[in-house]
C-alpha positions in Angstrom: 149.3 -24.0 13.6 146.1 -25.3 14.6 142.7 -23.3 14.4 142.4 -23.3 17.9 146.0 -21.7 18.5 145.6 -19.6 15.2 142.1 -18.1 16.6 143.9 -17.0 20.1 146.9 -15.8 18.3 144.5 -13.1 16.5 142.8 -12.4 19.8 145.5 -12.0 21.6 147.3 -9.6 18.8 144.5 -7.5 18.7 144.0 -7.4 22.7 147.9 -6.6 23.2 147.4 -3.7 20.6 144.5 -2.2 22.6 146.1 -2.9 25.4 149.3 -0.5 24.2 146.9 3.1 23.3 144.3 2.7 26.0 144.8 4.4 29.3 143.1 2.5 31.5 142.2 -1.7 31.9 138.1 -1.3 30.7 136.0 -2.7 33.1 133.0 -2.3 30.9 132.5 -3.7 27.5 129.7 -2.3 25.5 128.1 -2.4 22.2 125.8 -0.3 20.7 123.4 -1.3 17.8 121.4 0.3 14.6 120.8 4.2 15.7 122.2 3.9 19.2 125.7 5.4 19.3 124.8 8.8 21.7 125.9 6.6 24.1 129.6 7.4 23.5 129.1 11.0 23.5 128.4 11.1 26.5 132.0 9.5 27.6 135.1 11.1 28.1 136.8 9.8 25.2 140.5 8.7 25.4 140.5 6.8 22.4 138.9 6.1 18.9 139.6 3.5 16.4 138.3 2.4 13.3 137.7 -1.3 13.6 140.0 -1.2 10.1 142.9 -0.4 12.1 142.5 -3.2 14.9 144.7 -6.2 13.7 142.3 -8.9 12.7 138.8 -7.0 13.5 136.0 -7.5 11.2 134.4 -4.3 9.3 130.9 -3.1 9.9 129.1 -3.1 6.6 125.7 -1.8 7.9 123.9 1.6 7.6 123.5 2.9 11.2 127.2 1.4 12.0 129.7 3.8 12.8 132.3 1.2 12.9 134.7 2.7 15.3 136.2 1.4 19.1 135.8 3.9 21.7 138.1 3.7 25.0 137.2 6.5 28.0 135.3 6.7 30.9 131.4 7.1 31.8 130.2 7.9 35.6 133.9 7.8 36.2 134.2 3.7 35.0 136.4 2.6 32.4 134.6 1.9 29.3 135.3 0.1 26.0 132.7 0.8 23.5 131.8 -0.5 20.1 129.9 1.9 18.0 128.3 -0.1 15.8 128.6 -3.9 15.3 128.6 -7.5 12.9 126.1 -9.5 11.8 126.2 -13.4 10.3 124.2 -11.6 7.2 126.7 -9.4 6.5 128.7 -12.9 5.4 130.6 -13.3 8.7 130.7 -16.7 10.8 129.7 -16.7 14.0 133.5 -16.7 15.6 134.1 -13.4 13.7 131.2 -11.4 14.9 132.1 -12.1 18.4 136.0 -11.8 18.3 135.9 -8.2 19.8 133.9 -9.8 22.8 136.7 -12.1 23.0 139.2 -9.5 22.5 137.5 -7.2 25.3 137.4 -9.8 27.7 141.0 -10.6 27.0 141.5 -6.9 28.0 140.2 -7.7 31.2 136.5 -6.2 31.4 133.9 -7.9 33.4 130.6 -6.5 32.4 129.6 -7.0 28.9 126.2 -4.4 28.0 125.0 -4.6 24.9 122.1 -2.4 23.0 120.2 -3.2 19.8 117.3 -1.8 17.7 114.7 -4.8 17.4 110.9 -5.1 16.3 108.6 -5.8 19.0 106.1 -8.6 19.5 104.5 -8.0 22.5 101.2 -6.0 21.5 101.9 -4.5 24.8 105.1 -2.5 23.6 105.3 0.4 21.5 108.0 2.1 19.1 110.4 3.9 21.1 109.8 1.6 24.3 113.3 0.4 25.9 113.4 -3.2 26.7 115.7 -4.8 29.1 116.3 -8.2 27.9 115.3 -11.4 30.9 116.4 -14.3 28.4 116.6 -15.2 24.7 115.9 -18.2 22.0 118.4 -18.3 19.5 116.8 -19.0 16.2 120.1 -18.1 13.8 120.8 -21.2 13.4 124.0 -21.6 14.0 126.1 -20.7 17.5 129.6 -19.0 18.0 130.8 -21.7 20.1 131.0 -24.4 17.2 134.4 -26.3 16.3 137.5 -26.2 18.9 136.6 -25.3 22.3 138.9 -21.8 23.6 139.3 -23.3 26.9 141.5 -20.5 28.0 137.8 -18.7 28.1 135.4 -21.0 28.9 134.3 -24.5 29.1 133.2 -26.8 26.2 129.4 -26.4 27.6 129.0 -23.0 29.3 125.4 -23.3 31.4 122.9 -20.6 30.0 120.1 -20.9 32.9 121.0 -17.5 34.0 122.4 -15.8 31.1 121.1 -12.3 31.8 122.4 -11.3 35.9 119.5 -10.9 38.1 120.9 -8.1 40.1 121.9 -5.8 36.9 117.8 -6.9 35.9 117.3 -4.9 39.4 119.7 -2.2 39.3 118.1 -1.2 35.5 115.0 -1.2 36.6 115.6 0.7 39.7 117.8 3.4 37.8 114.7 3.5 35.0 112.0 4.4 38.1 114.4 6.7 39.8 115.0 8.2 36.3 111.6 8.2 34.7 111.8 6.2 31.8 109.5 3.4 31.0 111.4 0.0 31.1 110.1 -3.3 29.9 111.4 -6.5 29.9 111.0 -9.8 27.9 112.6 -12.5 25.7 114.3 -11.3 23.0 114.2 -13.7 19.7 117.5 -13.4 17.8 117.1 -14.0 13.7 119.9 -14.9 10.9 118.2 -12.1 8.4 118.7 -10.0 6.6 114.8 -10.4 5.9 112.4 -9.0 8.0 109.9 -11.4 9.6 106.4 -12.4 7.6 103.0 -12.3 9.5 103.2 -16.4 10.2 106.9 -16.0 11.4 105.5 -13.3 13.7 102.8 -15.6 14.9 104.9 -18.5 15.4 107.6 -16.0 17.6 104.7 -14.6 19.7 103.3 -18.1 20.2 106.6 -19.5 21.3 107.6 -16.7 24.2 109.2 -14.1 22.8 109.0 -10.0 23.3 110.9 -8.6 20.6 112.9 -10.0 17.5 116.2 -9.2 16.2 119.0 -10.2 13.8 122.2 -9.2 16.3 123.0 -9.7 20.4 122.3 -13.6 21.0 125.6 -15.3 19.5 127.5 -12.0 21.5 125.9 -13.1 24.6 126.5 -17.0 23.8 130.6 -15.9 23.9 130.3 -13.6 27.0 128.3 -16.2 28.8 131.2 -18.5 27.6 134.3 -15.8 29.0 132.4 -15.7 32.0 131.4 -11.7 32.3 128.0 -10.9 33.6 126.1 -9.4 31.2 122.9 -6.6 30.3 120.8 -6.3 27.5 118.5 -3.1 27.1 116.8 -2.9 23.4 115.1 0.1 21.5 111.6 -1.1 20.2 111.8 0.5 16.6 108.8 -0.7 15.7 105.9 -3.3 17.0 104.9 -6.0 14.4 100.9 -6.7 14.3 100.3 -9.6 11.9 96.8 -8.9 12.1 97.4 -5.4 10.4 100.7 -5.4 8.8 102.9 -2.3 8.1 105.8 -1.9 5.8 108.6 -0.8 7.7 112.0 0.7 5.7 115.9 0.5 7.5 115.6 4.2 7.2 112.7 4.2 9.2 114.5 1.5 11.9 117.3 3.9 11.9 115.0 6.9 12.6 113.4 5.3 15.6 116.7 3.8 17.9 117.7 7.5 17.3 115.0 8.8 18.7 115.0 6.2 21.4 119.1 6.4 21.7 119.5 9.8 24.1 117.0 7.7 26.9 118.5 4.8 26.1 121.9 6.2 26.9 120.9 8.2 29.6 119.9 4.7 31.3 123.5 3.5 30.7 124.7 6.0 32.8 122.8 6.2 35.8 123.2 2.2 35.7 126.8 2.6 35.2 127.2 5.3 37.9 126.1 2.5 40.5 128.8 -0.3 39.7 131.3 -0.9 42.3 
């Protein structure tokens, strides 16, 4: 078997699992990040896995991670939601961080929303700030679409000039005025890690464009781009990086801050959620 067949054979095992325990086709995708699972408590849960028990699903290895696939609804919609997610420093390739996108889509869910906890770089932000996410440089590295094309997806070069859809961009920042919370926007910066960034690397991401850093979201968004789902990004600002006045900063300390930032952050979700046809 070839690595293209082998790759959709795993997908497809994994999809035609889900696909036998949930209740309902998900038309939502999600994935929450370092800190930010409340979302999920606010859904009416059907369904909760531990990624262990999904054929062929990587593990989450981080602190912050619940590691667990959530299946319910939220303002009545049909949600699938990953608490916690993968990383390329955790040891996993591009292709395996992203296979649950792959296997979601499979499902048959159209809108992929992801969260994360990332540093800011705008000297505008502050910790706690949310941040919906306008476009990204990826700066990993490397890219999940590498090696065999999965044409039964995508095509072999997906266009990214409008990754993140305008009129969600609008709907967030709508719900976030008619809600009260404070909502930036930017570019988001996505990192291999797992170090954090020095003062010159700071510099350097400020000079080039970007809002906020992170080590997770862009090679997630490179696959949903590539399966065709519109897609949101919101971030939690744990902290704001000042390279004129650096501060140590702790996981513990990243952890504390998207939890103090998740019940907003999930309260967002909702109201935007509540508004989908």
């Amino acid at each position: 078997m070839n690595t293209t067949n082998s790759t959709n054979s795993k997908i497809t095992e994994a999809a035609d699992f889900l696909r036998e325990r949930i209740k309902k086709e998900p038309l939502i995708g999600m994935i929450t990040g370092t800190g930010l699972g409340s979302l999920t408590e606010k859904m009416d849960v059907d369904l909760r896995l531990p990624y262990k028990e999904i054929p062929n699903f990587p593990i989450s290895t981080i602190e912050g991670h619940k590691g667990t696939l959530v299946s319910g609804t939220l303002a009545n919609k049909s949600v699938i939601a990953m608490e916690g997610r993968f990383h390329i420093y955790e040891g996993y390739s591009p292709k395996d961080i992203t296979f649950p996108i792959r296997v979601m889509s499979k499902i048959g869910i159209n809108y992929l929303f992801i969260s994360s906890a990332t540093g800011g770089l705008n000297q505008q932000f502050e910790p706690d700030d949310l941040m919906i996410v306008t476009d990204h440089i990826n700066l990993t590295g490397n890219n999940p679409l590498l090696g065999p094309n999965l044409d039964q997806f995508g095509p072999r070069f997906p266009d990214m000039s409008e990754v993140y859809d305008q009129d969600l961009v609008t709907l967030a920042r709508e719900k976030a005025l008619e809600t009260g919370i404070s909502l930036r926007q930017g570019v988001y910066a996505g990192l291999l890690g797992p170090s954090l960034e020095t003062p010159a690397e700071t510099r350097f991401l400020r000079m080039i464009g970007a809002d906020a850093v992170g080590m997770s979201t862009v090679s997630e968004v490179i696959v949903g781009v590539h399966c065709g789902l519109k897609i949101m990004v919101i971030v939690a600002i744990t902290n704001v990086h000042r390279p004129e006045a650096t501060e140590k900063i702790s996981i513990e300390e990243v952890i504390a801050s998207a939890e103090k930032a998740g019940p907003k952050l999930a309260l967002l979700w909702e109201k935007i959620i509540s508004t989908l046809p």
